[in-house]
N, C-alpha and C positions, 0 to 999 in steps of 0.2 A: 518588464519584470517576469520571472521566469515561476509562475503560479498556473496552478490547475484545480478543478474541482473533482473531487473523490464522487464517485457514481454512487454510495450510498447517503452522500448528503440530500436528495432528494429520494431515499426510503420511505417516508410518508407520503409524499404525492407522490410515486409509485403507487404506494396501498389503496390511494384513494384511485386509482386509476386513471389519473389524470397528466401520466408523464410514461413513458418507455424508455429503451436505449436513444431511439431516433430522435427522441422528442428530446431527451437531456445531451444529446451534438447540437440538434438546433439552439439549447439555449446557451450551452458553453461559447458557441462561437459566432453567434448573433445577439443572443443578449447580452456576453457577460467580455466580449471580444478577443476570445481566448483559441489559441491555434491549437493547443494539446489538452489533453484529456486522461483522466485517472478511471479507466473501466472496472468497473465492480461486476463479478458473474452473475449477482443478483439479479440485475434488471433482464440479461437474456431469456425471449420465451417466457414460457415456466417457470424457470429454475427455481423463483422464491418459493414455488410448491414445493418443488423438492432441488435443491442444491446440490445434489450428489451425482444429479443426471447432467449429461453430456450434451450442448447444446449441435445441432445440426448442422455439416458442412455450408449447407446453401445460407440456413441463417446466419453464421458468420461471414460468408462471403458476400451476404447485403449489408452488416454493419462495415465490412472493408470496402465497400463500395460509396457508403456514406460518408465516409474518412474520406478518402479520398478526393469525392466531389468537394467537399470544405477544405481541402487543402488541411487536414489536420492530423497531428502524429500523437500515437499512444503510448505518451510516458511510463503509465506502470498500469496493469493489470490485477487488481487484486482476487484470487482467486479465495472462495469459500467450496467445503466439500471436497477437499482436497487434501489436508493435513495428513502429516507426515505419521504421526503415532495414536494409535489406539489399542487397547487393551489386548481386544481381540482379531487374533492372527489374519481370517479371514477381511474382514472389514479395514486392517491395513495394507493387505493386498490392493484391495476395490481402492480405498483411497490413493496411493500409490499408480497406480493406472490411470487414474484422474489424473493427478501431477504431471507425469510424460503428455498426458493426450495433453493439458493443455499449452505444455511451452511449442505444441505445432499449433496449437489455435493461437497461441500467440506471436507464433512466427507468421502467419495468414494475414494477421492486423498489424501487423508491424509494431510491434508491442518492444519498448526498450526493455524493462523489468517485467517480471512476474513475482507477485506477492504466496507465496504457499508456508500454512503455518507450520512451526514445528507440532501442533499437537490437540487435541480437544481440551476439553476442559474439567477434565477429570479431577477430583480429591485426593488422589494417592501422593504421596510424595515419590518424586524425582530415582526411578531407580537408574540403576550402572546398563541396563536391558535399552531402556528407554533413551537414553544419550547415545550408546553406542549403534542404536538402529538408526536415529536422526540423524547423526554423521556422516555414516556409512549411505545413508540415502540421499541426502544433500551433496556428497558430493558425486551420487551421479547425477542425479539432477543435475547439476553444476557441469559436469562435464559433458550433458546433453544441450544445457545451455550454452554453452561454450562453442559450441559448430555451428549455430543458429544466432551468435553475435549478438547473446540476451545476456541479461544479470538475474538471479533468480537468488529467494531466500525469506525468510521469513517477518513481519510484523510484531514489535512487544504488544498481541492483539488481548493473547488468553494463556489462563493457566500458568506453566513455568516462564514461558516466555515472555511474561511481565517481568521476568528478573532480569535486569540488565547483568547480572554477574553470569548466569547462566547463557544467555545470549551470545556475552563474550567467550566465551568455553567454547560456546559451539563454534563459532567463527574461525577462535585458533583450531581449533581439531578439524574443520574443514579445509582451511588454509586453499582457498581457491579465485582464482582471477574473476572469476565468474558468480561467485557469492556475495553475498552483501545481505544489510539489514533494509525495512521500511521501518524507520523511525518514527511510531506514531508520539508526538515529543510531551514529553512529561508523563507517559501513563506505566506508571510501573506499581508493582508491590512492594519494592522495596526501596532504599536509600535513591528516592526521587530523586534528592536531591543534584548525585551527580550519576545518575543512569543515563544521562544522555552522553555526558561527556565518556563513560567507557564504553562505549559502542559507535562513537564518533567514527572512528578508522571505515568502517564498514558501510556506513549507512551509503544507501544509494537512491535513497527517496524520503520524501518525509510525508508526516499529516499534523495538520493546524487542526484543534478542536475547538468548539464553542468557547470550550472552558479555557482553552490556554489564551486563546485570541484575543479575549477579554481582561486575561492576569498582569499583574504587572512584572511580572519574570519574563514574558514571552522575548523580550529583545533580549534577556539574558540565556534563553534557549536560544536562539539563533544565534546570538555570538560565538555560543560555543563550537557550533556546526561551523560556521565559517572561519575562526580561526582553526579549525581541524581542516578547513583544507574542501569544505564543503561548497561545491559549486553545481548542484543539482534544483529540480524545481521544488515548491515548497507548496506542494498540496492540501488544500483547505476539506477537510473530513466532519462536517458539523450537520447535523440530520435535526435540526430546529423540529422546535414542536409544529410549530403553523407557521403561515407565511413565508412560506422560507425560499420562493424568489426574491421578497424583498429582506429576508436576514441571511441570503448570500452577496448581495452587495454589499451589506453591512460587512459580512467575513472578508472578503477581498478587499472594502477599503481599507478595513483596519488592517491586513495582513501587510499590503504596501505602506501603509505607514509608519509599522515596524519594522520594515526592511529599509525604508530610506531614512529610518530614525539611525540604524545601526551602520548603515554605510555613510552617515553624515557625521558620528561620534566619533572618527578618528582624527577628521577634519577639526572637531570643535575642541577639541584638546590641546591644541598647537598654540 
């Protein structure tokens, strides 16, 4: 089955100091027997000090050297410190310049997607400034991604981008081969209900939370993705309180057991 684990579901044992980038390949594909991996910029170096800094050629070139000895490939990269809009002009510059530096650090790991949001998390509402710059800069993103044979685009993480209506606006106004969503599935602000199904066209990665894993809607979030056409992995995003080597095999079995719940209900219908 085509499942990965999101590099911030071990955010707490990160904190405790008891896991790194190296340490979360070892466990992806020794303990949890998984060939691909969901990197989060968080674990690199520092970064959780500060996220807006740029982690080091060499240091990336020993996480691609780790990939590689595991035989393993980087589904989607989610980038933090990076976002596309901020109030202030200078500070969308610096974020902006993150975003390019990282679709080459993520052509270095051979990274299929790159995660970069539209925006912080600001209280203003939504202006015509704000849209028209996210566009306009998505799709060069999009067309930087495009010559490095990545997909690149935003998470419903934060802020407007929890509006699946706003999402889809941005997608049409991007309108690029190389665009797409991370579907983190069910987390919206607004009409939950079918936010995933309008933004289906797009997605090109997804994230399983605690909370969905456990719902009883979760096979009716994934129906939706697969009959839209969805054939990507379905990455498991759940950053447990404690324990949580042993409540990511809880997430993975339950994830595959939603997924051969939904690919065996066409069968049982007949």
């Amino acid at each position: 089955m085509k499942i990965s684990i999101g590099g911030f579901s071990f955010f707490n044992t990160m904190n405790e100091g008891k896991m790194d980038t190296f340490g979360y390949l070892e466990s992806s594909k020794y303990r949890y027997n998984l060939n691909t991996v969901d990197l989060w910029n968080g674990t690199f170096q520092d970064l959780r000090q500060n996220i807006f800094k740029l982690p080091d050629d060499a240091y990336i070139q020993k996480v691609r050297e780790a990939l590689d000895e595991k035989e393993m490939t980087v589904i989607n990269l989610a980038v933090d410190g990076a976002h596309l809009w901020d109030a202030d002009p200078d500070r969308r510059q610096m974020l902006f310049g993150n975003a390019v530096a990282y679709l080459k650090i993520a052509e270095t790991l051979g990274a299929k997607t790159v995660r970069i949001d539209t925006g912080d998390k600001q209280s203003e509402p939504l202006t015509e400034e704000q849209f028209e710059y996210t566009v306009k800069h998505f799709q060069e993103l999009s067309a930087r991604a495009s010559d490095l044979g990545i997909i690149v685009g935003p998470e419903n993480h934060m802020g407007t981008s929890k509006s699946p209506h706003y999402l889809k606006r941005v997608a049409e106004a991007v309108d690029h081969r190389s665009f797409g969503i991370l579907l983190h599935m069910g987390r919206w602000s607004e009409d939950e209900e079918i936010g995933d199904s309008l933004v289906a066209p797009w997605v090109y990665h997804t994230h399983f939370d605690g909370r969905t894993v456990a719902s009883d809607r979760a096979e009716k979030l994934v129906r939706t993705l697969t009959e839209a056409g969805y054939d990507g992995y379905w990455g498991i995003e759940y950053n447990a309180p404690g324990n949580q080597y042993l409540e990511m095999e809880w997430a993975i079995a339950s994830v595959k057991r939603i997924l051969t719940q939904v690919s065996a209900a066409p069968a049982a219908t007949i």
